[in-house]
Structure formats: C-alpha cells, structure tokens
Backbone as JSON Lines, residues from 0, in Angstrom:
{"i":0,"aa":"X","n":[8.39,-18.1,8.49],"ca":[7.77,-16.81,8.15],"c":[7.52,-16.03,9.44]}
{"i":1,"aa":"X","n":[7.9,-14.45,9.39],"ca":[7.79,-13.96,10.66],"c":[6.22,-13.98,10.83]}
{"i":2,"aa":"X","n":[5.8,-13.44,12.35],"ca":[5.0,-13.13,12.62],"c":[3.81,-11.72,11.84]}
{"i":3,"aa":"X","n":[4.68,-11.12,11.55],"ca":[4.32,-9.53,10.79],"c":[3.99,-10.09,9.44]}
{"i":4,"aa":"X","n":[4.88,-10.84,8.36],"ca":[4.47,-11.12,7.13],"c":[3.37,-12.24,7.33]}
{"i":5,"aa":"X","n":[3.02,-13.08,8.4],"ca":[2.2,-13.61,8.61],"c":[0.57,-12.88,8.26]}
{"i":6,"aa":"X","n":[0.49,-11.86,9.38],"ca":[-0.11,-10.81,9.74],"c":[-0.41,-10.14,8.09]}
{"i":7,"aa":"X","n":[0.65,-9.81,7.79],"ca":[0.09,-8.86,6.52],"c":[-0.35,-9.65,5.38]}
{"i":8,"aa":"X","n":[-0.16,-10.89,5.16],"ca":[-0.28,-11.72,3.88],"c":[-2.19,-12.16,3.94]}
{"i":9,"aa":"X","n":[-2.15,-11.73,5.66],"ca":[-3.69,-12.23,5.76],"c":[-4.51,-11.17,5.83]}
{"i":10,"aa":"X","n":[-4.09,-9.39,5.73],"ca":[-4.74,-8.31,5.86],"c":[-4.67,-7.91,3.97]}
{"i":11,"aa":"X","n":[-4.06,-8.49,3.49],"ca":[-3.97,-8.23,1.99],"c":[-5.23,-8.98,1.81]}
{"i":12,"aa":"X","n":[-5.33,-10.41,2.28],"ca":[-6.31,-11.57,1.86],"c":[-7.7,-10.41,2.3]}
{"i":13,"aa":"X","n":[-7.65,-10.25,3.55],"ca":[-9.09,-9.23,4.03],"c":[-9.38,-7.92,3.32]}
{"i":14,"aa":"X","n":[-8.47,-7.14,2.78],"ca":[-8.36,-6.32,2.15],"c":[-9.4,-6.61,0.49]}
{"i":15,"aa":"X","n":[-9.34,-7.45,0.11],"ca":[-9.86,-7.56,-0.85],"c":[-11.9,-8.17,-0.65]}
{"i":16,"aa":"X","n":[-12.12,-8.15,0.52],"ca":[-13.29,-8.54,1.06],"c":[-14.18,-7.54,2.15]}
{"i":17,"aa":"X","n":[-13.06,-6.28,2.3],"ca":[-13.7,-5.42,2.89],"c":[-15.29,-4.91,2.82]}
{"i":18,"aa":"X","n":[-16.36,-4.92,4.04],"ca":[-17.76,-4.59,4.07],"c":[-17.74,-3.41,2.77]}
{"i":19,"aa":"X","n":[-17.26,-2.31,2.62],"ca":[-17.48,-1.32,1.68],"c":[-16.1,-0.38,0.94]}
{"i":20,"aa":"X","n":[-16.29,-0.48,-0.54],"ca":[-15.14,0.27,-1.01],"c":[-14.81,1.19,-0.28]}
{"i":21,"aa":"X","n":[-13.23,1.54,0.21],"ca":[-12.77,2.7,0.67],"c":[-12.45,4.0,-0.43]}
{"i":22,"aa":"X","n":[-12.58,5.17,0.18],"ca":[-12.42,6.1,-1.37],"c":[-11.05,5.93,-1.42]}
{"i":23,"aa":"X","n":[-10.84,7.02,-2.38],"ca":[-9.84,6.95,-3.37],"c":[-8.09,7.21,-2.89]}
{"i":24,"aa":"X","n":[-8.38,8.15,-1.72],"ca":[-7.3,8.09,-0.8],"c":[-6.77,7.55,-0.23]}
{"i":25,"aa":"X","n":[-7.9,6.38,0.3],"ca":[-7.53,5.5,0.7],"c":[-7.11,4.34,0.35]}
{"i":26,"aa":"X","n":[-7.94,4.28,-1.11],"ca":[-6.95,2.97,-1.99],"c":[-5.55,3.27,-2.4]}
{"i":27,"aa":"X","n":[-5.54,4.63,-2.29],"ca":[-3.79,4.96,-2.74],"c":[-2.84,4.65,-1.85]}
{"i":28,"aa":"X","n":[-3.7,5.31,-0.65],"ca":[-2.65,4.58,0.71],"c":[-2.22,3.05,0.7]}
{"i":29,"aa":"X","n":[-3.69,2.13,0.61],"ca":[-3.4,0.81,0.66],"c":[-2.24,0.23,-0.3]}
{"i":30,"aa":"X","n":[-2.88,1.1,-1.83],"ca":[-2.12,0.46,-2.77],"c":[0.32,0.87,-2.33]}
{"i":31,"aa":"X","n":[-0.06,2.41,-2.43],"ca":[1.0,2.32,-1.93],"c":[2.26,2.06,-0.68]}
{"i":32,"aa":"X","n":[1.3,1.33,0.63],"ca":[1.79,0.39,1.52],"c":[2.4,-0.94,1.01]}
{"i":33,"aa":"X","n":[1.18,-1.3,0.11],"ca":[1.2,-2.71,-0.24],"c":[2.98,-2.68,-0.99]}
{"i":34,"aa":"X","n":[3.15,-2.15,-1.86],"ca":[4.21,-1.49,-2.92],"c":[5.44,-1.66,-2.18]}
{"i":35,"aa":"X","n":[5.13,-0.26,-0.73],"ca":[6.6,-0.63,-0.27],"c":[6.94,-1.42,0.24]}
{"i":36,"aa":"X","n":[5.97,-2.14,1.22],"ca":[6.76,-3.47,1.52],"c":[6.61,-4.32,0.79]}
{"i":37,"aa":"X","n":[6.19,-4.99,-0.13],"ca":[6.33,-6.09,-0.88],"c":[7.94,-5.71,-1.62]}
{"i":38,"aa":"X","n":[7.97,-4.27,-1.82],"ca":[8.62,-4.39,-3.02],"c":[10.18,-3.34,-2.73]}
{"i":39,"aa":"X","n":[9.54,-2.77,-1.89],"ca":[10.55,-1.09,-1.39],"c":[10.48,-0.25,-1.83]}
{"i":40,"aa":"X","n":[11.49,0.84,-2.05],"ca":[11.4,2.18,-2.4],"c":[10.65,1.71,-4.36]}
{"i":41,"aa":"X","n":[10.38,3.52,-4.81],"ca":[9.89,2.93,-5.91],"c":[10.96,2.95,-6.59]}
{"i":42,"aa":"X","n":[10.76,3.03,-8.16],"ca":[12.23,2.96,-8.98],"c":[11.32,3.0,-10.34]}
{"i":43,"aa":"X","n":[12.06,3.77,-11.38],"ca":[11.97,4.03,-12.42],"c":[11.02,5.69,-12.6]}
{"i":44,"aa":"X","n":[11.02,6.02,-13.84],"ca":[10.52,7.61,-13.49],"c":[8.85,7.87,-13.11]}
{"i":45,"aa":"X","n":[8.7,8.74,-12.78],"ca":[7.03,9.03,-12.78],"c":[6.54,9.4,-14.17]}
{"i":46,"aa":"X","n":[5.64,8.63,-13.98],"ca":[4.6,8.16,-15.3],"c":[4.39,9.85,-15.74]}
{"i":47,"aa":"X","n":[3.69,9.87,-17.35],"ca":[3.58,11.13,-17.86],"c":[1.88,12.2,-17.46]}
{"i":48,"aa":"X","n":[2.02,13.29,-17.72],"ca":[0.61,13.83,-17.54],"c":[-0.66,13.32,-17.71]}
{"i":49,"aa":"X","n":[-0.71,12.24,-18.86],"ca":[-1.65,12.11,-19.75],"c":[-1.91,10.71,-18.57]}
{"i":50,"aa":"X","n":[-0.85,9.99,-17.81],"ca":[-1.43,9.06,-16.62],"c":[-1.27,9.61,-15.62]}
{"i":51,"aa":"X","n":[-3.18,9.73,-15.41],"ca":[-3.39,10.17,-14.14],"c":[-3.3,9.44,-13.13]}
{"i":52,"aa":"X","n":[-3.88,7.99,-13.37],"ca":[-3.79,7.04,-12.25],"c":[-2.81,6.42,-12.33]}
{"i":53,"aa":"X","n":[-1.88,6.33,-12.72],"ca":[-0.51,5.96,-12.97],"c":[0.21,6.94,-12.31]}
{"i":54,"aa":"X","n":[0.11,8.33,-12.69],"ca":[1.07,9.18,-11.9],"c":[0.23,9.03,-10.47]}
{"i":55,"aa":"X","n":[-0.97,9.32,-9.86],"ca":[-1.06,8.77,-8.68],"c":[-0.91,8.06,-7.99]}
{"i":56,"aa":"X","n":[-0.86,7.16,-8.32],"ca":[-0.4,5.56,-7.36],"c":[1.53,5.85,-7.19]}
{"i":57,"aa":"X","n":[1.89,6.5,-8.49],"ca":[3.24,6.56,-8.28],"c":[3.81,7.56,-7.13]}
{"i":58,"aa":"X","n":[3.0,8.85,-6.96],"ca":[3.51,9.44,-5.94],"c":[2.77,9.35,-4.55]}
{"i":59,"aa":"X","n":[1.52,8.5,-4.43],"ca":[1.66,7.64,-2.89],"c":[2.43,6.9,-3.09]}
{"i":60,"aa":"X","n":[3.07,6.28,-3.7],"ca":[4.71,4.93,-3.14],"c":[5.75,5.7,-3.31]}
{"i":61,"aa":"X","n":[5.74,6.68,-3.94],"ca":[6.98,7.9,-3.73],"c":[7.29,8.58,-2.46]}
{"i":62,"aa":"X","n":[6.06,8.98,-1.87],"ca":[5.53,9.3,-0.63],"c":[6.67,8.44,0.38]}
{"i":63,"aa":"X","n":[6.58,7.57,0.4],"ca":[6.76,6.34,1.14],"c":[8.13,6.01,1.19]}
{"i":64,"aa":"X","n":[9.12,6.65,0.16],"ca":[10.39,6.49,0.12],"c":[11.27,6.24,1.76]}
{"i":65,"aa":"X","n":[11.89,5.31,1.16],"ca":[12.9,5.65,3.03],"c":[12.15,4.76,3.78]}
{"i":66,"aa":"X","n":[11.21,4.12,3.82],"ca":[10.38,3.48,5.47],"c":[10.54,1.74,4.67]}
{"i":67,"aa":"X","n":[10.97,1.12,6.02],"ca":[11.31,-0.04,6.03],"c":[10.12,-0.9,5.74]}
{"i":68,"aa":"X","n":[10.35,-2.02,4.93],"ca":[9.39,-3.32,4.9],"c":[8.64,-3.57,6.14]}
{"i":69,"aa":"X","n":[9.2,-3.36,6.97],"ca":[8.83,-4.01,8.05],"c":[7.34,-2.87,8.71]}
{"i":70,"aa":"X","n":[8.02,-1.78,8.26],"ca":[7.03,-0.14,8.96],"c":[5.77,-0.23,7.75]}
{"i":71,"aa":"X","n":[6.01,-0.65,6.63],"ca":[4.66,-0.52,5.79],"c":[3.89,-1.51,6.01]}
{"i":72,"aa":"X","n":[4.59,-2.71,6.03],"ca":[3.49,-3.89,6.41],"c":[2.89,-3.37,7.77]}
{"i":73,"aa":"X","n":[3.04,-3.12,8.92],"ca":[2.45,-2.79,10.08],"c":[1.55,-1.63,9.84]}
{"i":74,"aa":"X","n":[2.01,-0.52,9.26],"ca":[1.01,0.48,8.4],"c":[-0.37,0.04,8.09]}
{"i":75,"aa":"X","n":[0.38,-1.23,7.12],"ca":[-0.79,-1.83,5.77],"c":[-1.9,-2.3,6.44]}
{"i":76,"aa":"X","n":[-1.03,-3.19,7.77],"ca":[-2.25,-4.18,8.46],"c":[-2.84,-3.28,9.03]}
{"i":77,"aa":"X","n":[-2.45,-1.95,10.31],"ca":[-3.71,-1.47,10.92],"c":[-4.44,-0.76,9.93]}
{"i":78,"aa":"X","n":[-3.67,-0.28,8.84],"ca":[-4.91,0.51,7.85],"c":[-6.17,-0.23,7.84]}
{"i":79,"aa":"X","n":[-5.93,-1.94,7.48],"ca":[-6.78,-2.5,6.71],"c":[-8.18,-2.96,8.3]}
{"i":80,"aa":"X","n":[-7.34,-3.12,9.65],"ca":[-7.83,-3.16,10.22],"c":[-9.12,-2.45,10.85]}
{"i":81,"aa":"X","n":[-8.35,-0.89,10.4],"ca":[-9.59,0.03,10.68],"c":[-10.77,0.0,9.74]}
{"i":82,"aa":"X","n":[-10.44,-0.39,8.53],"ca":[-11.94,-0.47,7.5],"c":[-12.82,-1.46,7.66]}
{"i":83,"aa":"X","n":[-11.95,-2.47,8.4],"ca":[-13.29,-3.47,8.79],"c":[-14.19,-3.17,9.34]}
C-alpha cells in the first residue's frame, strides 16, 4: 500500500472523530474528495430537483471531474488536517 493511501485511509478514520462538526461546505468538500478518489470521476445523471442533498453532493464530485486519485486523496488529507 502506497504511502498516500496509507495517509488517507487514516484521515478518513480522523475525519469521522473530528473536535467539531464542519459546516456544510465543508462536508461537501470532504464528502466529494472522498468520492473522487475512492471512486473517480462521477457517473450516472444528476439527481432531480426535489433532491436537494442528493443534487448537492452530486455537483461537489462533479466539481471534481478530471483530477486524479492520487490529487483528491492529498486534497482529502490536508482538508481533514486543517479541522483538527
């Protein structure tokens, strides 16, 4: 296991233990870091009007299109770094 997925598998683990909820922007960011690198670009259509938090989360990982596994995990970790 590289060094970086090392790194991020243990800022996901901290992520969920953070001193205080981050707002809402910022869970979108997290959530949609987490997304692209675990998973990559997104795929399938954007959710309908009536999902709001569904269409949000979808266009922070839409956002994100194009940037390598490797650039979101490093993203993900200093994000998570700074909320500590």
């Amino acid at each position: 296991m590289s060094d970086l997925k090392a790194r991020f598998e243990q800022a996901v683990a901290e992520s969920k233990t953070l001193p205080e909820k981050p707002d809402n922007m910022t869970l979108l960011k997290i959530y949609a870091l987490y997304k692209q690198a675990s998973s990559g670009d997104v795929e399938g259509s954007r959710p309908g009007f009536t999902d709001m938090v569904g269409r949000a989360k979808w266009d922070a990982w839409n956002a994100l299109k194009g940037q390598s596994s490797d650039e979101a995990m490093q993203e993900y970790v200093d994000l998570i770094e700074s909320l500590k």
